[in-house]
N, C-alpha and C positions, 0 to 999 in steps of 0.2 A: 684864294682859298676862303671859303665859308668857316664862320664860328659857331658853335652853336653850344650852350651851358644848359645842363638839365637836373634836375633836384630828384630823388626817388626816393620811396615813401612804401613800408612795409605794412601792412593792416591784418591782423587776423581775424578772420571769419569765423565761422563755425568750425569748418570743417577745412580748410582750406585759406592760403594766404594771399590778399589782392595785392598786387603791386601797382604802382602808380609811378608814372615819370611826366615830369613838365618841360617842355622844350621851348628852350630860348633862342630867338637870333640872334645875337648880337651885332648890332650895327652902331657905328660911330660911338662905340661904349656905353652903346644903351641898350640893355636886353629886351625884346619885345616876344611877348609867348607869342610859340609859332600851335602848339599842341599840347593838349592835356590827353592821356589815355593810361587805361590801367585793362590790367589782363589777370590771371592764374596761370600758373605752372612754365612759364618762363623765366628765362633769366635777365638780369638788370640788359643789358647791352641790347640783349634781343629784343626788348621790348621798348628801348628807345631807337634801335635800326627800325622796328615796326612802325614807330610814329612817323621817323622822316620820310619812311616811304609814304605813309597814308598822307603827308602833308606837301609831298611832291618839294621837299625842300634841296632835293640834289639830282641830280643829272643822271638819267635811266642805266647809265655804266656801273654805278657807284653801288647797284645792286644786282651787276650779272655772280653769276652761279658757277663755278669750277664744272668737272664735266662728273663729278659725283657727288651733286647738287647743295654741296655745302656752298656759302658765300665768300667768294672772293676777298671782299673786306667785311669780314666779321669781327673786327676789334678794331678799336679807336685807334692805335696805333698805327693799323695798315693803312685806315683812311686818310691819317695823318701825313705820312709818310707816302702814298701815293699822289699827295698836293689836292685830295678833295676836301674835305673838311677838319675842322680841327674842334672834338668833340669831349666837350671836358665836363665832369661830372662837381657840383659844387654842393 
């Protein structure tokens, strides 16, 4: 099972609030950024599920879709608990 620690970070705009998440691997207890990405109008989880997808950090299963296209593991818990990664927010 992958580790991965990620930091997020509120910013108000004008109009509007940027979020920002930093994604770590952890490997041999040394965090290495895998991704920096910031979005609008999502939520904290979804927008670090967005980065591991855009950084190809887990296995093409780990983002199939139920048959009413919400995601299968949508919370750290599932993917925990499904033995894909273990996704801890610091």
């Amino acid at each position: 099972m992958k580790t991965f620690i990620y930091t997020y970070t509120e910013k108000v705009q004008r109009n509007y609030m940027l979020k920002t998440v930093e994604v770590f691997r952890v490997i041999k207890n040394k965090p290495m950024l895998l991704i920096r990405m910031s979005e609008t109008f999502v939520s904290e989880f979804q927008l670090v599920w967005m980065a591991l997808k855009e950084a190809k950090a887990l296995p093409r299963h780990a983002f199939e879709r139920h048959q009413n296209g919400h995601p299968k593991y949508g919370a750290a818990w599932l993917m925990k608990e499904a033995g894909i990664a273990d996704v801890i927010r610091i």
